[in-house]
DSSP file (Angstrom, degrees, kcal/mol; ACC not computed):
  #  RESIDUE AA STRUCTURE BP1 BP2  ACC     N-H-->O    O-->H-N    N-H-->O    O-->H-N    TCO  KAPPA ALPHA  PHI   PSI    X-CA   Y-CA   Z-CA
    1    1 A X              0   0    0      0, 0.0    17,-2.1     0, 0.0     2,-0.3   0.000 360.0 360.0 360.0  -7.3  -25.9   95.9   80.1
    2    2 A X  E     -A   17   0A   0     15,-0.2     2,-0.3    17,-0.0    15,-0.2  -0.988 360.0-125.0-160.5-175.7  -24.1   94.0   82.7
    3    3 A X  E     -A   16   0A   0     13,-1.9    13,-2.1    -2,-0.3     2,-0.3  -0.725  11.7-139.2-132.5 162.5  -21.1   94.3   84.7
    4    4 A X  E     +A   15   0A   0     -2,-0.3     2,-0.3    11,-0.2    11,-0.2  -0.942  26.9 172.7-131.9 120.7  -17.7   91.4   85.2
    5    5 A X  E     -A   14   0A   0      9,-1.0     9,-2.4    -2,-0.3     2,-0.2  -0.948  34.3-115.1-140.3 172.9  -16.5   91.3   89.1
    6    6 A X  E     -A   13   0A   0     -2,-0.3     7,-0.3     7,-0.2     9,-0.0  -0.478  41.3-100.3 -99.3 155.9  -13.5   88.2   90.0
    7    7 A X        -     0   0    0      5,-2.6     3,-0.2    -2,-0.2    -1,-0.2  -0.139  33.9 -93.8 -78.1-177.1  -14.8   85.7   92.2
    8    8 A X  S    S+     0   0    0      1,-0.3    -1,-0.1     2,-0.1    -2,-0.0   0.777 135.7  46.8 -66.2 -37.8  -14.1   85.6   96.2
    9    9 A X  S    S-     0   0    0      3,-0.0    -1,-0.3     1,-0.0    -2,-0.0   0.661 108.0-139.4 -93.3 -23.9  -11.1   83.2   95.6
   10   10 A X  S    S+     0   0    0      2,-0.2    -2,-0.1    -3,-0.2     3,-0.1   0.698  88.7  93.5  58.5  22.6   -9.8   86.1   92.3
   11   11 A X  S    S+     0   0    0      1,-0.1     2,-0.4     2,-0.0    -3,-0.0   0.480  85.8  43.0-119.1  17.3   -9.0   83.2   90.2
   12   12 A X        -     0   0    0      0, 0.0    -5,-2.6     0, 0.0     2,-0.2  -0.980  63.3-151.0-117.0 129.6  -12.9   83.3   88.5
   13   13 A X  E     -A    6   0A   0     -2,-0.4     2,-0.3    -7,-0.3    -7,-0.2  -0.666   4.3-162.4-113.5-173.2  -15.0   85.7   87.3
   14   14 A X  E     -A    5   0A   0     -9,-2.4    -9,-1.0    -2,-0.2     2,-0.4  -0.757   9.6-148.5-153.7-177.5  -18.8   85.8   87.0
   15   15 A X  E     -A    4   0A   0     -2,-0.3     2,-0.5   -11,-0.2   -11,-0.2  -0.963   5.7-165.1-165.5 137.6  -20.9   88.0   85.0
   16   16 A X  E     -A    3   0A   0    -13,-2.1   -13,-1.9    -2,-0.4     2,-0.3  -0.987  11.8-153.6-138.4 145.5  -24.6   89.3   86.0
   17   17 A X  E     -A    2   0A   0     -2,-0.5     2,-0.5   -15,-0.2   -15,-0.2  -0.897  15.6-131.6-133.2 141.4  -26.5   90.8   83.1
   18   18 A X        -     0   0    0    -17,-2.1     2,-0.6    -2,-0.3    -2,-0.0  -0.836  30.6-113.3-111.9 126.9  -29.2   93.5   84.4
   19   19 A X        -     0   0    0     -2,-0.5     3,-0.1     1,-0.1   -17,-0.0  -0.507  31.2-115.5 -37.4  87.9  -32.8   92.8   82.7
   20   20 A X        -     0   0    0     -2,-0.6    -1,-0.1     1,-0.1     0, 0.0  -0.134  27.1 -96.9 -43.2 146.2  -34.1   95.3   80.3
   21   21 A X        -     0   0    0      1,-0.1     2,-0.5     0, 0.0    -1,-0.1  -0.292  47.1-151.9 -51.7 136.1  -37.2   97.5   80.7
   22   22 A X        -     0   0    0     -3,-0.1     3,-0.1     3,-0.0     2,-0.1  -0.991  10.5-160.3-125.8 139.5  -39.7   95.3   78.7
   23   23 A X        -     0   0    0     -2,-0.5     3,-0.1     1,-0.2     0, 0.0  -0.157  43.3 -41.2 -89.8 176.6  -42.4   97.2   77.1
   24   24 A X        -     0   0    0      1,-0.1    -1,-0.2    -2,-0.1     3,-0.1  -0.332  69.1-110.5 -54.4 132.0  -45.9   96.1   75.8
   25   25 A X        -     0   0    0      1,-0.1    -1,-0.1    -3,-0.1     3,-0.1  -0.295  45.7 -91.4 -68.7 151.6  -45.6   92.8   74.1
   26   26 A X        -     0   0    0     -3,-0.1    -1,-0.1     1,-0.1    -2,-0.0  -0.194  51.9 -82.1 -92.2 160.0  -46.1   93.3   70.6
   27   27 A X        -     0   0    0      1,-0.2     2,-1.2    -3,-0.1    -1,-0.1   0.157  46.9-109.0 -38.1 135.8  -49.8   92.9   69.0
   28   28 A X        -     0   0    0     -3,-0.1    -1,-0.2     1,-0.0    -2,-0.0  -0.472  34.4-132.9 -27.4  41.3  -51.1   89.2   68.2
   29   29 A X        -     0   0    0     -2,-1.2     2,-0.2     1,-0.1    -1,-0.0   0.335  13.4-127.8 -29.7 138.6  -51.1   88.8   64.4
   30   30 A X        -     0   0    0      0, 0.0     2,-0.4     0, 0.0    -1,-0.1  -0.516  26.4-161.6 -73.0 140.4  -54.3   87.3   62.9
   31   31 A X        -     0   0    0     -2,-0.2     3,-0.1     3,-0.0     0, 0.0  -0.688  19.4-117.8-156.5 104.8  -53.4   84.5   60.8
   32   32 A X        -     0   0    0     -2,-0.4     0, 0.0     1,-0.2     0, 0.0   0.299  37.8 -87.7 -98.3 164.3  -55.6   83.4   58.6
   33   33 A X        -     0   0    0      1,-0.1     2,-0.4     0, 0.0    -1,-0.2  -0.307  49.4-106.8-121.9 150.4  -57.0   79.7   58.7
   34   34 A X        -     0   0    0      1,-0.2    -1,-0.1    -3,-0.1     3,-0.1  -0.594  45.2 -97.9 -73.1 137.2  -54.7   76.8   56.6
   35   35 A X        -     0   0    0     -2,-0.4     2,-0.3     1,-0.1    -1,-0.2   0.173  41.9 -93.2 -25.5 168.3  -56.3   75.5   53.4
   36   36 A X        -     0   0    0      1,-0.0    -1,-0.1     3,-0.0     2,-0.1  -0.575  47.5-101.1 -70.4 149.5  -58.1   72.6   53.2
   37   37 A X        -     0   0    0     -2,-0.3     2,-0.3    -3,-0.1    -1,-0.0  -0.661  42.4-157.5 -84.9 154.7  -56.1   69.5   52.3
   38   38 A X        -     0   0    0      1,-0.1    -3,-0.0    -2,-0.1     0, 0.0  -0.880  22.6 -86.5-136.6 167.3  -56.6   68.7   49.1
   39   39 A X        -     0   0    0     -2,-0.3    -1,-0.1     1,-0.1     4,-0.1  -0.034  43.9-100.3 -97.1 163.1  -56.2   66.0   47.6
   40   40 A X    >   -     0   0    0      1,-0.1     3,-0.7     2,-0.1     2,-0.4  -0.292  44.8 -96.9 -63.3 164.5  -52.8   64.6   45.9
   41   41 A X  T 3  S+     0   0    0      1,-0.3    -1,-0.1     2,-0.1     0, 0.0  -0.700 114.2  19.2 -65.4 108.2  -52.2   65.0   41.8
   42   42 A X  T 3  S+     0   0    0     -2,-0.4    -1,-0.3    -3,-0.1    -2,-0.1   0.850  83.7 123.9  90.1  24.3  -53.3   61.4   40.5
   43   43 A X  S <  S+     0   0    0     -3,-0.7    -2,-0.1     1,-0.1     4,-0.1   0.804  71.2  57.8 -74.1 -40.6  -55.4   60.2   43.4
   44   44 A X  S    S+     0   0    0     -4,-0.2     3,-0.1     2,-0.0    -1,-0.1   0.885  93.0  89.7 -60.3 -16.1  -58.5   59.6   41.2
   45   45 A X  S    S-     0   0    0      1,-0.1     2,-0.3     2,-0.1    -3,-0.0  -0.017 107.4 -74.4 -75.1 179.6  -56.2   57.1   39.1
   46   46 A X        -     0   0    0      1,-0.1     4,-0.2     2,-0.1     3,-0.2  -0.556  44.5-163.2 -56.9 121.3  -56.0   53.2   40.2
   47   47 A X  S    S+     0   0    0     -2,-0.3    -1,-0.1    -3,-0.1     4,-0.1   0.267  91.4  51.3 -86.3   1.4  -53.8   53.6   43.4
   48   48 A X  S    S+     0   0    0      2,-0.1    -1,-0.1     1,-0.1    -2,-0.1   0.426  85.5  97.6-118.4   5.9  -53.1   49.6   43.2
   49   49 A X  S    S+     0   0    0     -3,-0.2    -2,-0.1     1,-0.2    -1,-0.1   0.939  84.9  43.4 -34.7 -68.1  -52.1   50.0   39.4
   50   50 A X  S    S+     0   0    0     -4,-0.2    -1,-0.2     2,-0.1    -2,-0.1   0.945 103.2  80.2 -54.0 -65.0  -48.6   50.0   40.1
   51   51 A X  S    S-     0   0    0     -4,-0.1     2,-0.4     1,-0.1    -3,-0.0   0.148  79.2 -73.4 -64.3-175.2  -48.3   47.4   42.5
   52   52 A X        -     0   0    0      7,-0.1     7,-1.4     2,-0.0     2,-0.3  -0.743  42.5-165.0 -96.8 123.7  -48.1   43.7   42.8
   53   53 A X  B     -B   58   0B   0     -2,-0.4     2,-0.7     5,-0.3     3,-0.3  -0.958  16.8-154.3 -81.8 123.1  -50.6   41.0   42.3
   54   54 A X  S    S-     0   0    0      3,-1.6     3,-0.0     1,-0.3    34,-0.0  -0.771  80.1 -31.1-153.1 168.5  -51.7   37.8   42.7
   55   55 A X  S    S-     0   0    0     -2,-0.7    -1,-0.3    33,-0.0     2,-0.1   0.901 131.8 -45.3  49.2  59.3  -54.0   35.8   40.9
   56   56 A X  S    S+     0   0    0     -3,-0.3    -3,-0.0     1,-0.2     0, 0.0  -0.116 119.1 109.2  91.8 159.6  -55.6   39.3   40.4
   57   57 A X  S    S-     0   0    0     -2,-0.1    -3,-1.6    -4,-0.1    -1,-0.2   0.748  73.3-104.8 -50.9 136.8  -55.2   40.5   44.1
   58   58 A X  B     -B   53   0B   0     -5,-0.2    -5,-0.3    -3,-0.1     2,-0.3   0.009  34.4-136.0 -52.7 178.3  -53.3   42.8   45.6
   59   59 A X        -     0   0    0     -7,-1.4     2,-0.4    -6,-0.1    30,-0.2  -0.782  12.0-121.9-115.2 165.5  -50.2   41.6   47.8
   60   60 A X  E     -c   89   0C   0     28,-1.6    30,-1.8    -2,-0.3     2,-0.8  -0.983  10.6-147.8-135.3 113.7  -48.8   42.8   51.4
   61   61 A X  E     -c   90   0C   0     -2,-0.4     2,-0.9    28,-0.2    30,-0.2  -0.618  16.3-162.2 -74.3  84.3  -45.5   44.0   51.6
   62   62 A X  E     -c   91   0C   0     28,-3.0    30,-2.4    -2,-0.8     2,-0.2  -0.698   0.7-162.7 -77.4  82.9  -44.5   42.9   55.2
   63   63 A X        +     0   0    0     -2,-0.9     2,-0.3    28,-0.2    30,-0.2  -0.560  11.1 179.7 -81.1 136.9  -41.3   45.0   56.4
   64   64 A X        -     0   0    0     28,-0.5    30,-0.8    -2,-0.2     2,-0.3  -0.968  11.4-165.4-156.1 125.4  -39.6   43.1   59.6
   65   65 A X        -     0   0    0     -2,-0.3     2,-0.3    28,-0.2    30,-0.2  -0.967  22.2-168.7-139.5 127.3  -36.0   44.9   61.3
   66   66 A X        -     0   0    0     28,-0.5    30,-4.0    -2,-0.3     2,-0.7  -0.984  20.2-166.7-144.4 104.3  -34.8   42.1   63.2
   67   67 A X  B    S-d   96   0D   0     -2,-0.3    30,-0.1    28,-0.3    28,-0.1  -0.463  76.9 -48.4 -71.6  42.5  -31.8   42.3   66.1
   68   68 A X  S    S+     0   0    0     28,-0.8     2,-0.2    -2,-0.7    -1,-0.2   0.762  91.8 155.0  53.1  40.6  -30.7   38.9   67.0
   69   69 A X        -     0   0    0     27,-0.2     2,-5.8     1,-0.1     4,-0.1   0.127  30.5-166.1 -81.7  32.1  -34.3   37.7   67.5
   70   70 A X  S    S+     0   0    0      1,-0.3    -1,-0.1    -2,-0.2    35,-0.0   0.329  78.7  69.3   2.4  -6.0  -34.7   34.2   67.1
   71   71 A X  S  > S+     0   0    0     -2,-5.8     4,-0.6     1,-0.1    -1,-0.3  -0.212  72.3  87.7-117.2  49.5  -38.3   34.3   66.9
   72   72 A X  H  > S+     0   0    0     32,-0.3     4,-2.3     2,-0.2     5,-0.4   0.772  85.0  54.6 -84.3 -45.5  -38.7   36.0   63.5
   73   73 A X  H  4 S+     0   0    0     31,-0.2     4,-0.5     1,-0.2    -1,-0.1   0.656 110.5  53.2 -71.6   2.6  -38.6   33.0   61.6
   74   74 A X  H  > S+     0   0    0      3,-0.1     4,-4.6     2,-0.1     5,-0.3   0.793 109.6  47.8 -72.9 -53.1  -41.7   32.3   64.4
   75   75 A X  H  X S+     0   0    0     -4,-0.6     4,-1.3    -3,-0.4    -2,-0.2   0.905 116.7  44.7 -72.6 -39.6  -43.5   35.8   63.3
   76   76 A X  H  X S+     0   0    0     -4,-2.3     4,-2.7     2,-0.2     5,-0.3   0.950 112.5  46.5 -66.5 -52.4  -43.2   34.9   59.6
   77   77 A X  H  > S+     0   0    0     -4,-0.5     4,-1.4    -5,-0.4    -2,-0.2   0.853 116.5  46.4 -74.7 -32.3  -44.3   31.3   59.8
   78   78 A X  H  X S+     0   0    0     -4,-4.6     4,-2.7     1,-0.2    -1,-0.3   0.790 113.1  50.9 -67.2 -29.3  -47.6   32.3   62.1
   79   79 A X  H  < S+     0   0    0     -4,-1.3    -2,-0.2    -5,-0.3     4,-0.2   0.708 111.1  42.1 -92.6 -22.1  -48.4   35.1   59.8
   80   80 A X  H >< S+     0   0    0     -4,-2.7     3,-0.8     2,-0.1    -2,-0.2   0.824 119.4  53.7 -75.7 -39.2  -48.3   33.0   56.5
   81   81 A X  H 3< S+     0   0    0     -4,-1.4    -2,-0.2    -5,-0.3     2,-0.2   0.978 114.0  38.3 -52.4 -81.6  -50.3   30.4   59.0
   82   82 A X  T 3< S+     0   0    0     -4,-2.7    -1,-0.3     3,-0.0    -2,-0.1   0.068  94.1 105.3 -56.3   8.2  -53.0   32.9   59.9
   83   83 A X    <   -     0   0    0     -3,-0.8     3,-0.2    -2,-0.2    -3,-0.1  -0.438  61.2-149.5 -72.9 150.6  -53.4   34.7   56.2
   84   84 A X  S    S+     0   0    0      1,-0.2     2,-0.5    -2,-0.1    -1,-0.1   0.564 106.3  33.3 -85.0 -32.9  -56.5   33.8   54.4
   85   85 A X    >   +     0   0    0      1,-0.2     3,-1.1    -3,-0.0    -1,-0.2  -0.795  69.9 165.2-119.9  84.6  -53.9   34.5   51.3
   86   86 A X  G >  S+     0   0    0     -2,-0.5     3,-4.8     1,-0.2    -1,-0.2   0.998  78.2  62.3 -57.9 -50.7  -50.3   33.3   52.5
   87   87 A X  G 3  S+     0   0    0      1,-0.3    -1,-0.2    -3,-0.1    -2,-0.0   0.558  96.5  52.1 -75.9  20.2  -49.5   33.4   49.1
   88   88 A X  G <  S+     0   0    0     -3,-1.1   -28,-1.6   -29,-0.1    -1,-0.3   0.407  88.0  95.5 -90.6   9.3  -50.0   36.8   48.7
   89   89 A X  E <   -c   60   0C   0     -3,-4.8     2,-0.3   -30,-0.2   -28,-0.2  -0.658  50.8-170.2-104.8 139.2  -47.9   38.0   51.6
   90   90 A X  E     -c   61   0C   0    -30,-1.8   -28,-3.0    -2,-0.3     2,-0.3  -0.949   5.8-161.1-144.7 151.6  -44.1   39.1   50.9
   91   91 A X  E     -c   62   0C   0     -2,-0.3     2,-0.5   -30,-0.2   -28,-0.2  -0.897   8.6-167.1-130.9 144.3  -41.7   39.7   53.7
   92   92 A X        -     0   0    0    -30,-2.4   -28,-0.5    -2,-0.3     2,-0.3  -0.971  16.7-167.3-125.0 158.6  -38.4   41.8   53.6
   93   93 A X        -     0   0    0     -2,-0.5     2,-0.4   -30,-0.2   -28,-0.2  -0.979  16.8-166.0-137.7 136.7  -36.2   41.3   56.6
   94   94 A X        +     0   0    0    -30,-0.8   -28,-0.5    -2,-0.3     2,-0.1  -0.864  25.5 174.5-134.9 105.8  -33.2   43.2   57.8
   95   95 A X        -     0   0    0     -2,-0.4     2,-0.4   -30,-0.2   -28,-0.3  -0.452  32.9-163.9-100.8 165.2  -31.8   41.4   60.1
   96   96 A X  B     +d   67   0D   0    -30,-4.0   -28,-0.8    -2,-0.1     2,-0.2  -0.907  37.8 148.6-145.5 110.9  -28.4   41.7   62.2
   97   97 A X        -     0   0    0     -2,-0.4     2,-0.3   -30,-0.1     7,-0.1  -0.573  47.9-127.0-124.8-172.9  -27.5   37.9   63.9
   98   98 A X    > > -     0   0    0     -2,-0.2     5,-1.1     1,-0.1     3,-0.6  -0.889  15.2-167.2-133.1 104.0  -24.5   36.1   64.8
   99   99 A X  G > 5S+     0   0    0     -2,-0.3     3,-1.8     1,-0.3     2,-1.1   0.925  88.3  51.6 -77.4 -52.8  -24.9   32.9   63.1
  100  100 A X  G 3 5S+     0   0    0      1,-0.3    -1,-0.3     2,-0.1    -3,-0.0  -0.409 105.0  61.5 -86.9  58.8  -21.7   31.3   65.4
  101  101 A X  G < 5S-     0   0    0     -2,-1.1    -1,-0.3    -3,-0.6    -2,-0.1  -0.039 124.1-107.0-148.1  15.4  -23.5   32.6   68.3
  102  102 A X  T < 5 +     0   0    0     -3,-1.8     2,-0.3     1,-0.2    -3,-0.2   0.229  64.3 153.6  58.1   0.3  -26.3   30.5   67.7
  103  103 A X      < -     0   0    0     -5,-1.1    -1,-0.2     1,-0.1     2,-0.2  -0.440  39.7-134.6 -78.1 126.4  -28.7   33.0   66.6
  104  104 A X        -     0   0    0     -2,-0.3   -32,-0.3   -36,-0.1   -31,-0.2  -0.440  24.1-131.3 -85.6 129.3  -31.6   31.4   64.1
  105  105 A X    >   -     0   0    0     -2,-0.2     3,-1.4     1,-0.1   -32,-0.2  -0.168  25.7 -96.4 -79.2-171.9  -32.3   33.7   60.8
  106  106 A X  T 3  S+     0   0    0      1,-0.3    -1,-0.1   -34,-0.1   -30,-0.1   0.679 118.7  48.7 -75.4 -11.6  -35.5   34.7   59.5
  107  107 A X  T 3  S+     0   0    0    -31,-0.0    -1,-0.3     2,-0.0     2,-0.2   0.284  79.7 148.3-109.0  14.5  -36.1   32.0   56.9
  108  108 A X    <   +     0   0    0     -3,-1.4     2,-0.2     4,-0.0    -4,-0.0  -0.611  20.0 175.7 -76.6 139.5  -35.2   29.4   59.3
  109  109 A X        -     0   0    0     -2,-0.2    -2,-0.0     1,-0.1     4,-0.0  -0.914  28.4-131.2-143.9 125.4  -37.1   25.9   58.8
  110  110 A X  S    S+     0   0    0     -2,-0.2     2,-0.4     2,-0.0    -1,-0.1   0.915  98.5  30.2 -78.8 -22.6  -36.5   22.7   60.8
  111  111 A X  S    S-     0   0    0      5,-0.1     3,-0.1    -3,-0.0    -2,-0.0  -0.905 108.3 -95.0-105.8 155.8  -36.2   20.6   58.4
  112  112 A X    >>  -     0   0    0     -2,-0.4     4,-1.9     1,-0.1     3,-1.0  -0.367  33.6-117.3 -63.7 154.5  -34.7   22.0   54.8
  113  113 A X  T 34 S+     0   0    0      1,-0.2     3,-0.5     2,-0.2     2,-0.2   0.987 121.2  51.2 -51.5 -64.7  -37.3   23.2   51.9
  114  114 A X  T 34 S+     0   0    0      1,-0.2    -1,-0.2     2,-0.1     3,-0.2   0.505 106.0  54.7 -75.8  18.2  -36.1   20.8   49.8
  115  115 A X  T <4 S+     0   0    0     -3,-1.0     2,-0.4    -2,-0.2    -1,-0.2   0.656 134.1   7.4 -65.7 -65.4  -36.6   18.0   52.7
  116  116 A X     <  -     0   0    0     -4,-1.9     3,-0.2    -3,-0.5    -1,-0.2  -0.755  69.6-179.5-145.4  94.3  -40.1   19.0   53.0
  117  117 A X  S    S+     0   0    0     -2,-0.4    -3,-0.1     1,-0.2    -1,-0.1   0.041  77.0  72.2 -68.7  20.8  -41.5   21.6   50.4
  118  118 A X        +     0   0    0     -5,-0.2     2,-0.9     4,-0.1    -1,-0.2   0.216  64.6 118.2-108.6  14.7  -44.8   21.7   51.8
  119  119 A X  S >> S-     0   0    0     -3,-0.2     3,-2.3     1,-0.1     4,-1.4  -0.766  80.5-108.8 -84.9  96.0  -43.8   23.6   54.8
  120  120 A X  H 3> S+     0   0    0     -2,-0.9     4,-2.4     1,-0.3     5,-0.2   0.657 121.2  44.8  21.6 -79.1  -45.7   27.3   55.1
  121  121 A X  H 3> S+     0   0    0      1,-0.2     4,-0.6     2,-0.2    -1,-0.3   0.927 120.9  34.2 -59.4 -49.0  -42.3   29.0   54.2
  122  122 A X  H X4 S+     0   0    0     -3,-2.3     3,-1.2     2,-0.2    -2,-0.2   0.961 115.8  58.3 -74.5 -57.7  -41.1   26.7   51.2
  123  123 A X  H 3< S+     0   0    0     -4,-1.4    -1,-0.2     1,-0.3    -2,-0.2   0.895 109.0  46.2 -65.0 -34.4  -44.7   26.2   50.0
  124  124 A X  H 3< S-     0   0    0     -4,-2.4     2,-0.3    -5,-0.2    -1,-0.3   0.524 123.0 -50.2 -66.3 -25.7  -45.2   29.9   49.6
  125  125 A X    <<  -     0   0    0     -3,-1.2     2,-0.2    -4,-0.6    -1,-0.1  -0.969  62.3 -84.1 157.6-178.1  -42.4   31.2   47.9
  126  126 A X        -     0   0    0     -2,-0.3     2,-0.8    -3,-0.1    -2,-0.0  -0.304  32.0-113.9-120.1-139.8  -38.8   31.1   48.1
  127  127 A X        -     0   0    0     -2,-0.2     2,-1.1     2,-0.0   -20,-0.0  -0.682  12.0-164.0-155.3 110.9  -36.1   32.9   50.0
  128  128 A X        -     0   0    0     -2,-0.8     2,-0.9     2,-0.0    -2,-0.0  -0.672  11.9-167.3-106.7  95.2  -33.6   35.1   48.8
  129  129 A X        -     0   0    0     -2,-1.1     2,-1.0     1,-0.1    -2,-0.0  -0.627   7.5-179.7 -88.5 125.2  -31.0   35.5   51.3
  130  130 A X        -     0   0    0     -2,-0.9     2,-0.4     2,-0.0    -1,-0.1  -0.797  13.4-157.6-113.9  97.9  -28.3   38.5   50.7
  131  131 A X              0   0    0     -2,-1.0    -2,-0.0     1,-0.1     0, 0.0  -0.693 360.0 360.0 -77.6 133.7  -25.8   38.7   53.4
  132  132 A X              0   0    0     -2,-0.4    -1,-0.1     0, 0.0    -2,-0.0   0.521 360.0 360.0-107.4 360.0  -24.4   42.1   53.4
């Protein structure tokens, strides 16, 4: 279906491929319409059963992936500030800093919690740092 010639210089070759006859494409298939979605197995049950409350409300699970930012511990402390429920708010953070590069973590406070445990972040909960 196609033919090999050596280039101008003979130290290459090239290759040209001849087209085939193409015939009528073949017929459209009908395809019949997808179900409806339906609904998952165990939707009617409580869908906040499982999860965490308090004082009888649910909580919000705040996920934060954080690059050498120095204003997380900003985004945390305005969003416990601006909740109607701080203490219902839980944060995970995975962060990647350089601490001897000056870079501030996500739980960072200007004064320590136990300086001043009335502070948004201290009053709310505590802070469980796992350096990996």
């Amino acid at each position: 279906m196609g033919e090999t010639t050596p280039s101008a210089s003979g130290m290459d070759m090239s290759y040209r491929k001849f087209c085939a006859e193409v015939f009528s494409p073949p017929p459209v298939v009908e395809t019949p319409p997808p179900p409806e979605w339906e609904r998952p197995v165990g939707y009617e049950q409580d869908y906040e059963a499982a999860g965490t409350t308090v004082d009888g409300e649910p909580t919000i699970f705040i996920s934060i992936a954080s690059y050498r930012d120095d204003l997380c511990h900003n985004t945390i402390r305005e969003a416990l500030r601006m909740a109607e429920h701080p203490r219902r708010l839980f944060f995970g953070a995975v962060e990647q800093s350089i601490p001897s590069q000056g870079d501030l973590p996500c739980n960072f406070t200007t004064v320590p919690c136990d300086a001043d445990p009335s502070q948004l972040l201290s009053a709310t909960g505590k802070s469980d740092v796992s350096p990996e």
